[in-house]
N, C-alpha and C positions, 0 to 999 in steps of 0.2 A: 462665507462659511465660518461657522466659528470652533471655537477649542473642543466646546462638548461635541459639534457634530461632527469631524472629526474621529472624537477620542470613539465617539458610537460606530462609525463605520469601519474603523478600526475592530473592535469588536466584535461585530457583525460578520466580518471578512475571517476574524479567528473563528468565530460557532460554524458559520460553512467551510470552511478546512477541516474542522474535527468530526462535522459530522459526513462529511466526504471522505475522509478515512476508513471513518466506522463502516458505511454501506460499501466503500469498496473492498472491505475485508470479509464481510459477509460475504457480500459477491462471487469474489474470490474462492473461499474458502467452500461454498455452496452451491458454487456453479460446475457443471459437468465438461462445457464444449466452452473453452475461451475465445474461442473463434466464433463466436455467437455473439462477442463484444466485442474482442479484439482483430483488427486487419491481420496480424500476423504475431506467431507466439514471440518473438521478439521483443514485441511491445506490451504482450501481457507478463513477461518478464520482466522489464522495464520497471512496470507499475507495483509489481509485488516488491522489487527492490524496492522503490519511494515507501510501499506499506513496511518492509522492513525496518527501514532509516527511522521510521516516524514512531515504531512501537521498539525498537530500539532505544530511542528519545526519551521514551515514558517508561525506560525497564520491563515492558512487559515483554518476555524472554520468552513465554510461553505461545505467544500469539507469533514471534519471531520464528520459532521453529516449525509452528502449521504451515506458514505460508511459507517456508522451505520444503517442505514436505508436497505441497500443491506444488510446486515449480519443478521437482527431480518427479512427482507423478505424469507430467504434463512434456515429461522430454528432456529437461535441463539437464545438463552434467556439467558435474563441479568437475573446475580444473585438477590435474594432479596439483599443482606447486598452494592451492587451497587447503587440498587434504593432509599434505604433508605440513 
């Protein structure tokens, strides 16, 4: 294998990570019943945090707070020692 193939699959492996973000925010953000995807809202919890971290990453503050917004719609409560 060499440097360039590699540095390309490298690459390759970062465009399917961003665009796995992308579609799972849409998802997210667009879908009604998460248990239509997810075994249990734990894990679609789980997954919106990852979407947080990642749009956290890139300052997009905006998309940060939708997908807060779908998680306290969906059942989540913030800790008190959070809010405080």
């Amino acid at each position: 294998m060499t440097e360039q193939t590699k540095i390309s699959m490298e690459k390759l492996i970062e465009i399917f990570n961003k665009i796995a973000m992308v579609e799972g925010f849409n998802m997210i953000v667009n879908e009604v019943d998460p248990l239509k995807y997810f075994s249990s809202l734990n894990k679609f919890y789980s997954m919106i945090d990852k979407l947080i971290d990642h749009y956290c990453e890139l300052e997009e503050y905006e998309k940060c707070a939708l997908l807060l917004e779908v998680k306290k719609k969906h059942g989540w409560e913030q800790s008190e020692a959070i809010e405080k």
